[in-house]
C-alpha positions as CSV (number, residue, x, y, z in Angstrom):
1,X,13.2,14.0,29.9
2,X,9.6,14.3,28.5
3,X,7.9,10.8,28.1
4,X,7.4,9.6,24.4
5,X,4.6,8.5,23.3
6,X,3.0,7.8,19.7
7,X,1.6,11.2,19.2
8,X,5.3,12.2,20.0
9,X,7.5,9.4,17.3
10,X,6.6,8.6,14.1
11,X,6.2,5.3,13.0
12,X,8.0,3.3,9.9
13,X,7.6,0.1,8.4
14,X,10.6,-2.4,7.2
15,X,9.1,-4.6,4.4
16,X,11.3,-7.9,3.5
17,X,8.9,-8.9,0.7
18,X,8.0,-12.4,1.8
19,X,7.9,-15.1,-0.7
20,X,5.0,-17.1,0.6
21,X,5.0,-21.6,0.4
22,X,3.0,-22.0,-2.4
23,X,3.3,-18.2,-3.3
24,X,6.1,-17.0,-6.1
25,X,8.0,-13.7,-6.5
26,X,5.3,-11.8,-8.2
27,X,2.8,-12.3,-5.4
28,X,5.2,-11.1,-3.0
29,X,6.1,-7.6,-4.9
30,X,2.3,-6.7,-5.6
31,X,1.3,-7.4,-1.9
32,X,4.7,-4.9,-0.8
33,X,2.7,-2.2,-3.0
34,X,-0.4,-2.7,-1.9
35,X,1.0,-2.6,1.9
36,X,3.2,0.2,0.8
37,X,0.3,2.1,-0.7
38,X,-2.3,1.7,2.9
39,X,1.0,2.9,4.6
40,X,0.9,6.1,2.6
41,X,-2.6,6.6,4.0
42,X,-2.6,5.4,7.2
43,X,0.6,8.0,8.2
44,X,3.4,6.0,8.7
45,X,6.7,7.9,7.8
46,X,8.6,5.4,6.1
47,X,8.4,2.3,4.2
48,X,12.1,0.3,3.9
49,X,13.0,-2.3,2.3
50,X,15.5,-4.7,3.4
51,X,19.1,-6.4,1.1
52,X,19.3,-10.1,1.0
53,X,20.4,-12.7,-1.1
54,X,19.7,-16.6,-1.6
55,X,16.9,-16.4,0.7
56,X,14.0,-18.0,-0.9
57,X,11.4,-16.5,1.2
58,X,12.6,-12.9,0.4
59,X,12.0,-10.8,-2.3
60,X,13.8,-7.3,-2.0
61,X,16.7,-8.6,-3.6
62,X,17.3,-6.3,-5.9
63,X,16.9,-3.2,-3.3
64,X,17.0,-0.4,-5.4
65,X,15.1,-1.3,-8.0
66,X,12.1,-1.8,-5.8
67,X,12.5,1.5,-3.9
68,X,12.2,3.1,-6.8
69,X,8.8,0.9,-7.9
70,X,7.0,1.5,-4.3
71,X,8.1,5.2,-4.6
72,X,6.6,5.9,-7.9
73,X,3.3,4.1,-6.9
74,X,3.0,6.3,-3.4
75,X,3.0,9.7,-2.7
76,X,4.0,10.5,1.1
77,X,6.1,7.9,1.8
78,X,10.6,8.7,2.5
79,X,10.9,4.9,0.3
80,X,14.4,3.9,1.7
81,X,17.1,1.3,2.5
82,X,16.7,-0.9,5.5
83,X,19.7,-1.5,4.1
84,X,21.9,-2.1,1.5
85,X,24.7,-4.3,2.3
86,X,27.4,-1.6,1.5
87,X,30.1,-4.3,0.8
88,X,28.2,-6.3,-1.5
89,X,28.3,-3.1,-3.9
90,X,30.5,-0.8,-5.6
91,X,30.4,2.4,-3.2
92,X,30.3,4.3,-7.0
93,X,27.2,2.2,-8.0
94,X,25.2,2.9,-4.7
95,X,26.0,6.4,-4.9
96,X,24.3,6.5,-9.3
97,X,21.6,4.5,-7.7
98,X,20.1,6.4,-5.3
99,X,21.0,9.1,-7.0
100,X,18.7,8.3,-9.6
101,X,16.1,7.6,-7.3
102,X,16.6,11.0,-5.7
103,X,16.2,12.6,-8.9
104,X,13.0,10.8,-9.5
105,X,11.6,11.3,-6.2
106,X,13.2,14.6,-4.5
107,X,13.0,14.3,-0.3
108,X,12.0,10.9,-0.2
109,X,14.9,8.8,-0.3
110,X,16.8,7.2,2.2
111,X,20.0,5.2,2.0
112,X,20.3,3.0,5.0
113,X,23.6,1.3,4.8
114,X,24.7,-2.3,7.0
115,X,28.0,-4.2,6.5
116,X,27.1,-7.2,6.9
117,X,27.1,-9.4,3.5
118,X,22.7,-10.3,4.3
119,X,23.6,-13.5,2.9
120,X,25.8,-16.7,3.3
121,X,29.5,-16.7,2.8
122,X,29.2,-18.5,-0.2
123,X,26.6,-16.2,-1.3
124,X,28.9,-13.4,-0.7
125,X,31.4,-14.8,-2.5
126,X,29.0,-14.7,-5.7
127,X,28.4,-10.9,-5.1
128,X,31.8,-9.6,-4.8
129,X,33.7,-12.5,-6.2
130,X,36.5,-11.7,-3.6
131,X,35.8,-12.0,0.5
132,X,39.1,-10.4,1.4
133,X,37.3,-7.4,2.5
134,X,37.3,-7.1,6.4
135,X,34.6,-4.9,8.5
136,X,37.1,-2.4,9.1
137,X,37.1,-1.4,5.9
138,X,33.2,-0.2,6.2
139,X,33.9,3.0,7.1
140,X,36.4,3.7,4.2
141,X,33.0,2.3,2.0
142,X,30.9,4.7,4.0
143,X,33.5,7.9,3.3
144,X,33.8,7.0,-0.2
145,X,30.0,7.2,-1.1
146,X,29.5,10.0,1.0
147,X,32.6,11.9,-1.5
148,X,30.2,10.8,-4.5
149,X,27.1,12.7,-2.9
150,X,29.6,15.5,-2.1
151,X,31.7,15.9,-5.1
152,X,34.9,15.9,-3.4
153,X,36.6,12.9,-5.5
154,X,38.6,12.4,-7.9
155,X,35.7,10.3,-10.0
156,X,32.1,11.9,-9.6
157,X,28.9,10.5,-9.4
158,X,26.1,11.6,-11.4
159,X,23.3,11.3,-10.2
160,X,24.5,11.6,-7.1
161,X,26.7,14.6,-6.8
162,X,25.2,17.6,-5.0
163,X,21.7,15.8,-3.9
164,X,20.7,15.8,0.1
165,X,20.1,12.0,0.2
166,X,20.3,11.2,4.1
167,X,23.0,9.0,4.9
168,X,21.8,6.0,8.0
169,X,24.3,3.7,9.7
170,X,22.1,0.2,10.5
171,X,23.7,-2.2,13.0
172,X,22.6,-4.8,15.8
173,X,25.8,-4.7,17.4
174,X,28.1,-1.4,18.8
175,X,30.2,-1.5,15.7
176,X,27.9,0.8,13.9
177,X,26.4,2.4,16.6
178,X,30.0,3.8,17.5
179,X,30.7,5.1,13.5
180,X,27.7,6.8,13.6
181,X,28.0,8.7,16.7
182,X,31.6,9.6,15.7
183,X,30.1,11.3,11.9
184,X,27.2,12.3,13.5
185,X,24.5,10.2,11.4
186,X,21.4,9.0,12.7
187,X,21.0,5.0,13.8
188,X,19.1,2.4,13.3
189,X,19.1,-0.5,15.5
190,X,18.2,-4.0,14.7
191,X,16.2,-4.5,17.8
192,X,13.9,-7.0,16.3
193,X,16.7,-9.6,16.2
194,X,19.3,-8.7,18.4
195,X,16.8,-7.2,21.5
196,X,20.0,-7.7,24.0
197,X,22.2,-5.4,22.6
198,X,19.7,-2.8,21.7
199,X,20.2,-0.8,25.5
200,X,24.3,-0.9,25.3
201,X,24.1,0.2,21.4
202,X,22.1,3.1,22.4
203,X,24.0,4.0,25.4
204,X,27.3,4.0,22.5
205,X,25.7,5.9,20.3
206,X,23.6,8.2,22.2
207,X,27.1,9.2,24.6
208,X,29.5,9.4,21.7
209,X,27.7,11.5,19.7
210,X,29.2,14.1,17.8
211,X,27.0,17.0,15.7
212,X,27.6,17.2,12.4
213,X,26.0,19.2,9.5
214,X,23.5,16.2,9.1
215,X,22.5,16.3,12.5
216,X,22.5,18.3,15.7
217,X,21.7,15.3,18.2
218,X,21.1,12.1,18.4
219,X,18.6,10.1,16.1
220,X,17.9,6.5,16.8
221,X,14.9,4.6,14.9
222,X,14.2,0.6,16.5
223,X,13.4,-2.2,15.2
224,X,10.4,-4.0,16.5
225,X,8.6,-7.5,15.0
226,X,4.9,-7.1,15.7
227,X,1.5,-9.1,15.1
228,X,-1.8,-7.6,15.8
229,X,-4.7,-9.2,15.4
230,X,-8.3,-8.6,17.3
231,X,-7.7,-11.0,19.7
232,X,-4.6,-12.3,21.5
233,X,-5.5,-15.8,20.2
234,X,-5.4,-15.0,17.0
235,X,-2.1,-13.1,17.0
236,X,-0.4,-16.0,18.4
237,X,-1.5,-18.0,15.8
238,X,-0.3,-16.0,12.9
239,X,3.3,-15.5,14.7
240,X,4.1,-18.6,14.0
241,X,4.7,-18.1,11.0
242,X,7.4,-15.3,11.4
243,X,9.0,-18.4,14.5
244,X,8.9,-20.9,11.8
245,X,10.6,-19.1,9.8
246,X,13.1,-18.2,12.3
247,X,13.6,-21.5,12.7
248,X,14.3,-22.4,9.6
249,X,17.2,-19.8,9.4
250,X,18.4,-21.4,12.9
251,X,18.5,-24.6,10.8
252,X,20.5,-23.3,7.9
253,X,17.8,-23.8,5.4
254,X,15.8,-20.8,4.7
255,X,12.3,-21.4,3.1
256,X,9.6,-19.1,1.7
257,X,7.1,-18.3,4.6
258,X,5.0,-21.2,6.0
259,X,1.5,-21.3,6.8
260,X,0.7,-20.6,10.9
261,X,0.3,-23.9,12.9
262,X,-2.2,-24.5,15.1
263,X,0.6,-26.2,17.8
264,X,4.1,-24.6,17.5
265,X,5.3,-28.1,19.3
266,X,4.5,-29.7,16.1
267,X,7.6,-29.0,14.3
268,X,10.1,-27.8,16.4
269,X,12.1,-29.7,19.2
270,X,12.3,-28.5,22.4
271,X,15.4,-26.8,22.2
272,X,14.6,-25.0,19.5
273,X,11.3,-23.6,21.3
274,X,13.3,-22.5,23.9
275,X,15.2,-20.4,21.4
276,X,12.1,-18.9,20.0
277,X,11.0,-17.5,23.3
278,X,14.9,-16.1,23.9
279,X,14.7,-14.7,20.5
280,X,10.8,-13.6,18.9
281,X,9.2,-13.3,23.1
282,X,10.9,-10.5,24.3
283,X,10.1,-7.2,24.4
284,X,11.3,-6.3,20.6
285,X,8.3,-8.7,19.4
286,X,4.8,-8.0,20.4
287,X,2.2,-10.4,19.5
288,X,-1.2,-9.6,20.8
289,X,-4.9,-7.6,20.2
290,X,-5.1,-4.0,20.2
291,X,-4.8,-3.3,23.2
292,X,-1.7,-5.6,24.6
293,X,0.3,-4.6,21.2
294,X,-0.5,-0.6,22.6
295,X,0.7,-1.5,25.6
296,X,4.0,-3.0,24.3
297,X,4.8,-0.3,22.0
298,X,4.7,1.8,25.1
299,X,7.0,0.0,27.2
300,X,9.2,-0.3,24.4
301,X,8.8,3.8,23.8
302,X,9.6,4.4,27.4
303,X,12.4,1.6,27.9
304,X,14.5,3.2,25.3
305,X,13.5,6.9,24.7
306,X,13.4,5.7,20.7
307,X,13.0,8.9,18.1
308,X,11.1,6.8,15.8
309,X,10.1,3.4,15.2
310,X,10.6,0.7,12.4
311,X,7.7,-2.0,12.4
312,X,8.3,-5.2,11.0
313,X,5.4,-7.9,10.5
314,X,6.2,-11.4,9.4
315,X,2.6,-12.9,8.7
316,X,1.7,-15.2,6.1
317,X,-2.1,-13.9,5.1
318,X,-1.8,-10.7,3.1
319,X,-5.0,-9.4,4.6
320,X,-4.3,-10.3,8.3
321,X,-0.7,-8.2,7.6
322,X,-2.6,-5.1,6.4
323,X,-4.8,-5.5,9.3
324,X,-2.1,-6.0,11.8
325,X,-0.4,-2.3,10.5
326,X,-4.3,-0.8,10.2
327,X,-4.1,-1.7,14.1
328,X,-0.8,0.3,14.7
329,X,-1.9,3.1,12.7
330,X,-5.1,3.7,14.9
331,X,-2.8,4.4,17.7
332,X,-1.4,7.3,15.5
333,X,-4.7,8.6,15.1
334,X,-5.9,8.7,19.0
């Protein structure tokens, strides 16, 4: 197996939009752009954007109608799902969405599609008005869109019908890794939260594959939370705003993004610091100056043979975020 290394993967970006404290939604959406646009220029393949709802330190909401703004302001850029919740929607409405945005921007969409509801319960509730939908109805969902794209139903989707709009399966469990290996779609694992099951997903998808006319092998893109800064001091101190507001989602009451602390210890109990390092210290986060974050990605590369990776950055000052990505993109370059 030849060893991977950056010259060898390309490198994405999953953007949540983060609603700063003290910020509003505005801010938020011009600083995705702006990110969005030094992405296009810096050589990074992808730029995804993630479903979730009720989150007040979130922005991307309303998924598809900010795909289709960060598309039309870069140039390079596949401008995708990282994902839509697929049961939160009308398979028939997905499929007119990014059939639109197909239309608009031919071979750079991407529809990455999860199952869970990216929300609360009673949150779901308000989507679908109905939470009598079980999981194992997801792949029904997932067949049904894909009839829309092909024009095989009995209703057709336009736009939608006849357009090459690739098709990803997101999951951070072996649910999803298993349905698609069995249609043969590529994967996208949520490392960056769920680093335990990221080995035993891979090992599902990666044996159970079956080729398809999407794909002739295996495809697997990781998630991965990193902070780079010019110094490992400084790294650590913007990270904590990415474990504060992982805390605050451990709490049950999600806030827009705090401000970085100079003492973590500050405003978290001890159990709940122990829960950070289980969680944001393992080798799916990387904290650290250029050269520790290059030496992570590595590991990671090697670890778990990834195709491509999917680089999320939690950090609370616009300008340390583009620098932190500015840092991972000179690795591209040498």
């Amino acid at each position: 197996m030849t060893t991977k290394t950056f010259q060898h993967i390309p490198l994405s970006i999953l953007d949540l939009a983060p609603i700063k404290e003290g910020g509003a939604a505005r801010d938020a959406l011009l600083e995705t752009v702006e990110l969005a646009q030094h992405a296009d220029k810096w050589g990074f393949n992808r730029y995804w954007l993630a479903e979730h709802h009720n989150m007040p330190g979130i922005a991307s909401s309303a998924t598809s109608v900010l795909i289709g703004h960060v598309a039309e302001k870069t140039e390079h850029l596949r401008v995708g799902a990282g994902g839509v919740m697929l049961p939160n929607h009308a398979a028939l409405v997905i499929a007119e969405q990014f059939g639109t945005l197909e239309s608009l921007f031919p071979g750079r969409i991407d529809l990455g599609l999860g199952r869970a509801p990216g929300s609360d319960q009673m949150t779901a509730y308000a989507l679908r008005r109905d939470l009598k939908q079980r999981v194992e109805e997801f792949p029904d969902q997932v067949e049904e869109l894909e009839a829309y794209f092909a024009g095989t139903g009995i209703v057709r989707a336009f736009p939608g019908e006849g357009l090459d709009i690739p098709i990803w399966l997101l999951g951070s469990s072996g649910f999803s890794a298993r349905l698609a290996a069995e249609k043969g779609l590529p994967f996208s694992f949520a490392s960056h939260f769920s680093p335990d099951y990221t080995i035993p997903a891979l090992n599902i998808y990666r044996d159970l594959f079956e080729p398809s006319d999407k794909l002739s092998k295996p495809y697997a893109m990781l998630g991965l939370n990193v902070i780079a800064a010019d110094s490992d001091e400084d790294a650590k101190y913007l990270a904590t705003s990415s474990q504060q507001q992982f805390l605050s989602l451990r709490r049950g009451r999600p806030t827009p993004l705090k401000p970085p602390v100079s003492n973590l210890e500050d405003v978290c109990t001890p159990s709940e610091l122990v829960a950070i390092e289980n969680t944001l210290t393992s080798g799916s986060t990387i904290v650290g100056n250029p050269e520790t974050v290059k030496r992570g990605l590595e590991d990671f590369i090697a670890k778990t043979n990834a195709d491509e990776l999917i680089i999320h950055s939690q950090i609370y000052d616009h300008q340390a975020r583009l620098r932190s990505y500015e840092i991972i993109a000179e690795f591209m370059e040498s």
